[in-house]
Structures are given as C-alpha cells and as structure tokens.
N, CA and C atoms as a LAMMPS dump frame, in Angstrom:
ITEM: TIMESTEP
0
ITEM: NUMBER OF ATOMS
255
ITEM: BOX BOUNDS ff ff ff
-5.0000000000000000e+02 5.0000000000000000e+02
-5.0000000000000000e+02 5.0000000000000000e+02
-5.0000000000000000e+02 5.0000000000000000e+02
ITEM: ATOMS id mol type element x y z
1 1 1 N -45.873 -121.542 -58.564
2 1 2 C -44.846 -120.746 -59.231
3 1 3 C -43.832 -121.639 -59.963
4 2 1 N -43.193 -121.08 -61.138
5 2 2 C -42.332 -121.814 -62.193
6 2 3 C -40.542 -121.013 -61.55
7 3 1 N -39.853 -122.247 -61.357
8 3 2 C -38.701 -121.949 -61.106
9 3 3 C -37.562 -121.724 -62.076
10 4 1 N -37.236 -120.454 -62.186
11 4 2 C -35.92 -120.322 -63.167
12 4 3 C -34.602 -120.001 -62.653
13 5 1 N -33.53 -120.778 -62.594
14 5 2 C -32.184 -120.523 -62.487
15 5 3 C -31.756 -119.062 -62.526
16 6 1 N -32.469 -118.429 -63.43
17 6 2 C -31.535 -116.82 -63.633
18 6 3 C -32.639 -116.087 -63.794
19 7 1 N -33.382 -116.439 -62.931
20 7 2 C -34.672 -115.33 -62.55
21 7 3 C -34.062 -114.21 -62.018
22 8 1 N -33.175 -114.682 -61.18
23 8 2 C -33.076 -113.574 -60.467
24 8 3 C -31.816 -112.373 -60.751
25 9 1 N -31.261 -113.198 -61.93
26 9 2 C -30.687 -112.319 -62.843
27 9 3 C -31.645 -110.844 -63.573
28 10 1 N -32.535 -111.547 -64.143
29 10 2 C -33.07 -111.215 -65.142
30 10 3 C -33.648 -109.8 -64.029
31 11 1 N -34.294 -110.623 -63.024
32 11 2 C -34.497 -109.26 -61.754
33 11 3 C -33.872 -107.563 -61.858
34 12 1 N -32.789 -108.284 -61.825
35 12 2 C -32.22 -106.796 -61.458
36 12 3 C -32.135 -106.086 -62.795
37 13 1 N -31.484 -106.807 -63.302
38 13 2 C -31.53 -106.399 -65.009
39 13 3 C -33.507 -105.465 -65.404
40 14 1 N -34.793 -106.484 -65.322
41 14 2 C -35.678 -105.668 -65.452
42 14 3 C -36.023 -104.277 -64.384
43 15 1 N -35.491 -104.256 -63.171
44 15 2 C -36.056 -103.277 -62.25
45 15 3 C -34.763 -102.292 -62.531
46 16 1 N -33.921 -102.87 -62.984
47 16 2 C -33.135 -101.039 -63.02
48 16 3 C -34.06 -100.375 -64.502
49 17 1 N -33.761 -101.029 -65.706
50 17 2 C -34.443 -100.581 -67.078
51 17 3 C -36.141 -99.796 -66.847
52 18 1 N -36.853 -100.739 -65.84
53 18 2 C -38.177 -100.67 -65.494
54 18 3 C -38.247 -99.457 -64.522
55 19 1 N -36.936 -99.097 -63.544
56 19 2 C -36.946 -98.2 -62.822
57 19 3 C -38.178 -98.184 -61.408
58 20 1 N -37.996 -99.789 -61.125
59 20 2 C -39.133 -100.333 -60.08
60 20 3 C -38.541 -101.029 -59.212
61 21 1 N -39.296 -101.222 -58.223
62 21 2 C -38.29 -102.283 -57.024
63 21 3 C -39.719 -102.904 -57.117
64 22 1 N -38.96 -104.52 -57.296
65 22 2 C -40.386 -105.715 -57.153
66 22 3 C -39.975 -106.492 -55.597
67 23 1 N -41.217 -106.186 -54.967
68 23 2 C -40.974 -106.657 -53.501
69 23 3 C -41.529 -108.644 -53.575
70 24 1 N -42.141 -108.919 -55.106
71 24 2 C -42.576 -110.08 -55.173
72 24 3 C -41.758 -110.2 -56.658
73 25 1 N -41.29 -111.008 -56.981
74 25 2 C -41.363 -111.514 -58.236
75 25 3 C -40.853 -112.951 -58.978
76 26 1 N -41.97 -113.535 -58.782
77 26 2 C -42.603 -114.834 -59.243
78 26 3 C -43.082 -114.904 -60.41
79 27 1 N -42.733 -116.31 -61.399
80 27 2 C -42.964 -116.516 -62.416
81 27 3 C -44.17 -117.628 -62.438
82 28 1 N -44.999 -116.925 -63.351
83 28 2 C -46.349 -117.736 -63.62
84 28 3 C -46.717 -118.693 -64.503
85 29 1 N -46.437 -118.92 -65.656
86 29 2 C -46.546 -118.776 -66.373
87 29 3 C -45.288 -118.66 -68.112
88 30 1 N -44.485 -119.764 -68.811
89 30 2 C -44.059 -119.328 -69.787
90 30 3 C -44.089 -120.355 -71.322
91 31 1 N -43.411 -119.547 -72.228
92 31 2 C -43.344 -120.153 -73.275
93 31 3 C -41.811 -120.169 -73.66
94 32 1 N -41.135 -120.73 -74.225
95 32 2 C -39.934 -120.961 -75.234
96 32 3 C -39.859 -120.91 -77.044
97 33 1 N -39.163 -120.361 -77.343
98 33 2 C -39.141 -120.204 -78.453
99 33 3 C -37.678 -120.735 -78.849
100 34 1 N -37.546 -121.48 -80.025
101 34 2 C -35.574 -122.126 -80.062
102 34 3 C -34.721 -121.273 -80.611
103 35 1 N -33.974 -121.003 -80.347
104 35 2 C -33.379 -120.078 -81.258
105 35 3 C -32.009 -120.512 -81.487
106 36 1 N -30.701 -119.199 -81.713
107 36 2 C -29.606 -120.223 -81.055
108 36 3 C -29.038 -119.849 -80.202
109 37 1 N -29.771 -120.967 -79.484
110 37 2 C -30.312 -120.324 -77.537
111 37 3 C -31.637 -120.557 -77.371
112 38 1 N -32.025 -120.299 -76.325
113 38 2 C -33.552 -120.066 -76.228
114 38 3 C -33.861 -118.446 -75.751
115 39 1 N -35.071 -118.541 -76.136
116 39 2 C -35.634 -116.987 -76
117 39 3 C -37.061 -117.824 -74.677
118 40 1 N -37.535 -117.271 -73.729
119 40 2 C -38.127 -117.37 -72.778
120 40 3 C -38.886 -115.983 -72.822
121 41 1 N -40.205 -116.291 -72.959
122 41 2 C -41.504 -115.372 -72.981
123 41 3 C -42.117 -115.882 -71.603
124 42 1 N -41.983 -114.929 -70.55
125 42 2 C -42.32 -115.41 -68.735
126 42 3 C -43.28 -114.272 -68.484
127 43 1 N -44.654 -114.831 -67.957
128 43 2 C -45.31 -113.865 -67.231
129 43 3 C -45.031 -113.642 -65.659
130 44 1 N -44.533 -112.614 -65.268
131 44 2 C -44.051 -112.621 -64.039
132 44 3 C -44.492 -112.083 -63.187
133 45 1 N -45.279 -112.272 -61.653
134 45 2 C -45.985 -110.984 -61.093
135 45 3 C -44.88 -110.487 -59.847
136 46 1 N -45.117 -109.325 -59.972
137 46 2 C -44.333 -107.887 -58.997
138 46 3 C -45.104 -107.43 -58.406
139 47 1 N -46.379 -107.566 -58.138
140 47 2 C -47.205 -107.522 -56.57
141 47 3 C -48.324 -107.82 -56.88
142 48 1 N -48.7 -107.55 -55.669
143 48 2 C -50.146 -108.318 -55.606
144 48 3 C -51.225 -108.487 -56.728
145 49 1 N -51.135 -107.433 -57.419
146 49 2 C -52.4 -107.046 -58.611
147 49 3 C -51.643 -107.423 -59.686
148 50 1 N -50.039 -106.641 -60.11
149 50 2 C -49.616 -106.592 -61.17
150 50 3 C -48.361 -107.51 -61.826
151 51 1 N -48.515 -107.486 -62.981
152 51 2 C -47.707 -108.561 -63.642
153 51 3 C -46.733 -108.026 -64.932
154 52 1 N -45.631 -108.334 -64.875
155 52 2 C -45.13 -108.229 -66.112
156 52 3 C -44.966 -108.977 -67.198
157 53 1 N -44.29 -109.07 -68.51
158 53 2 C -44.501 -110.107 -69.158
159 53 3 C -42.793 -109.734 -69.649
160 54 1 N -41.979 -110.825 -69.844
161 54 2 C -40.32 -110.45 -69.991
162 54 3 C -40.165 -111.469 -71.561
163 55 1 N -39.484 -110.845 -72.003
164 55 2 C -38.825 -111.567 -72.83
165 55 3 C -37.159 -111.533 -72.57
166 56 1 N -36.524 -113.273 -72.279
167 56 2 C -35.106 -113.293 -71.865
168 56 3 C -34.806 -114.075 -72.943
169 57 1 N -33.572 -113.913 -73.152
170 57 2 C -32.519 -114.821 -74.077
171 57 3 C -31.603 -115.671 -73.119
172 58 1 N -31.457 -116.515 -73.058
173 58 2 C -30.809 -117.703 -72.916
174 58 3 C -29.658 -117.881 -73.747
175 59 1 N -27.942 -117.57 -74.161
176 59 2 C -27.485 -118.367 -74.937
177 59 3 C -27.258 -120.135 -74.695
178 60 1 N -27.043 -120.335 -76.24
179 60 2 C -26.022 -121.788 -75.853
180 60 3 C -24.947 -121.991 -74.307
181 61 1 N -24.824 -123.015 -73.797
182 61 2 C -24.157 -123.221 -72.843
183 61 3 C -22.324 -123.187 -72.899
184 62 1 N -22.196 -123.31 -74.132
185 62 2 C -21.015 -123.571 -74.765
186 62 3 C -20.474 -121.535 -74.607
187 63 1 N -21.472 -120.661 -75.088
188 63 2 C -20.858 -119.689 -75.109
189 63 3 C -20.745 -118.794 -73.621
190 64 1 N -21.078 -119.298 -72.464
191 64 2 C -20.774 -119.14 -71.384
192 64 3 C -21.248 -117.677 -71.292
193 65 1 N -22.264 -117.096 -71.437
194 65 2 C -23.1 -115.971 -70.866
195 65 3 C -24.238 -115.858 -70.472
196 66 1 N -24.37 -115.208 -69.445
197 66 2 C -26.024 -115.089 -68.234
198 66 3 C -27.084 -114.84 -69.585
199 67 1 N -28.319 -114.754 -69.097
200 67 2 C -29.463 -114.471 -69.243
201 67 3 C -29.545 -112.927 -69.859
202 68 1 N -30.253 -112.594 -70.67
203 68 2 C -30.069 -111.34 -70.982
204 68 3 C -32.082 -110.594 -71.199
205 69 1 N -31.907 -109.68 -70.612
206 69 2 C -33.575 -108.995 -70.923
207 69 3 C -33.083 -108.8 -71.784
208 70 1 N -34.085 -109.468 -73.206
209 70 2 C -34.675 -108.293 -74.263
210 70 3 C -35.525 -107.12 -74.641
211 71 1 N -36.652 -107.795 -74.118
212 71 2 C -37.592 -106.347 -73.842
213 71 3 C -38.484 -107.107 -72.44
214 72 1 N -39.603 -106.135 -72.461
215 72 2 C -40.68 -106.498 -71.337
216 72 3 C -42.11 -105.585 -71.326
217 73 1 N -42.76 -105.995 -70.873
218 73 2 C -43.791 -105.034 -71.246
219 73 3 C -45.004 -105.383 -69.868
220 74 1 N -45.347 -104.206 -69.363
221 74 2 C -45.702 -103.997 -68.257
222 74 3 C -47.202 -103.839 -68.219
223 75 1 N -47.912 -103.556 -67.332
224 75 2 C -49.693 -102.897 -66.923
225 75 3 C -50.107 -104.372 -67.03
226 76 1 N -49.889 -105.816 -67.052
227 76 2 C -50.275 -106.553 -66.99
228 76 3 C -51.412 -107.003 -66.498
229 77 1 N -52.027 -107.612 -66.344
230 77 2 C -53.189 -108.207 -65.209
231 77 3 C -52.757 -110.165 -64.985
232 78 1 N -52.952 -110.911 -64.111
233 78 2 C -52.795 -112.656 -64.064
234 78 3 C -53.543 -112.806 -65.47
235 79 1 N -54.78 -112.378 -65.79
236 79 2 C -55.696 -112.986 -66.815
237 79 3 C -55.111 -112.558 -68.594
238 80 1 N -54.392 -111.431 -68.646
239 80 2 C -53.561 -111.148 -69.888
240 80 3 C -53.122 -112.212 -70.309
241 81 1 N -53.251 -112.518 -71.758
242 81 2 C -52.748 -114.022 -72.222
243 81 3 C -50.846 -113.465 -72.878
244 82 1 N -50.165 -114.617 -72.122
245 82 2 C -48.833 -114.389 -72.589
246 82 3 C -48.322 -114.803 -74.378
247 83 1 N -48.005 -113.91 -74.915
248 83 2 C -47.551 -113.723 -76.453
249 83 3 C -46.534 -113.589 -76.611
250 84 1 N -45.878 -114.092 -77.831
251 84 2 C -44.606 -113.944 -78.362
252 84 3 C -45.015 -112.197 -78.605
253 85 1 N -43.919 -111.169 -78.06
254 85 2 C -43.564 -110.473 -78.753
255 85 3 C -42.508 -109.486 -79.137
C-alpha cells in the first residue's frame, strides 16, 4: 500500500459525497499531474473486491489548504487501469 498524508482527509470527504462507509481504504496505486498544486489520480480499494479511483487536488503549501476531492468514480475492479480523468 502507498501512503498519503491526507488520505484520510480525502476519506471522509469521498464517503459522505459517495454516501458509503469504507471499512478498508488503502491506496494502490497513483499518478500526479502538476498543476498549481498537484492533482493526484489514486486507485483506492474500500473492500475486499472493490476499488475506487479519486481524483484530489493538493494546493501549493504556501496557500495553506487540505486536500480537496474533485471527483471519483466508482464499480472499480484491482485490474481497471488508473486514468487521468
């Protein structure tokens, strides 16, 4: 598993929007994109079978704000290849 600082931000933030309680959620899997900030494309699994795929924003450090979900997109499988989208 890939360790993120504000995973567990991003947590609560996806399971209220998602309207799910993840009894697992571990990151598998990601990509970065630069922005200004970074944008973080994370495949993440929420139980045993299933996986989500998150897109988070990251600002600059300078502007002093958490992690933010942008979108996410769900029915995943481990073998789904992770995409910018």
């Amino acid at each position: 598993p890939i360790i993120f600082p504000f995973l567990l931000q991003v947590k609560s933030q996806f399971e209220s929007r998602a309207n799910m309680n993840c009894g697992v959620f571990t990151a598998i899997v990601f990509k970065t994109q630069v922005v200004a900030g970074t944008m973080y494309f994370i495949k993440v699994q929420v139980s045993i079978s299933e996986y989500v795929h998150l897109k988070v924003f990251l600002s600059l450090p300078h502007e002093n704000l958490g992690p933010s979900l942008v979108s996410f997109q769900t029915g995943k499988t481990r073998d789904d290849p992770l995409t910018y989208f």
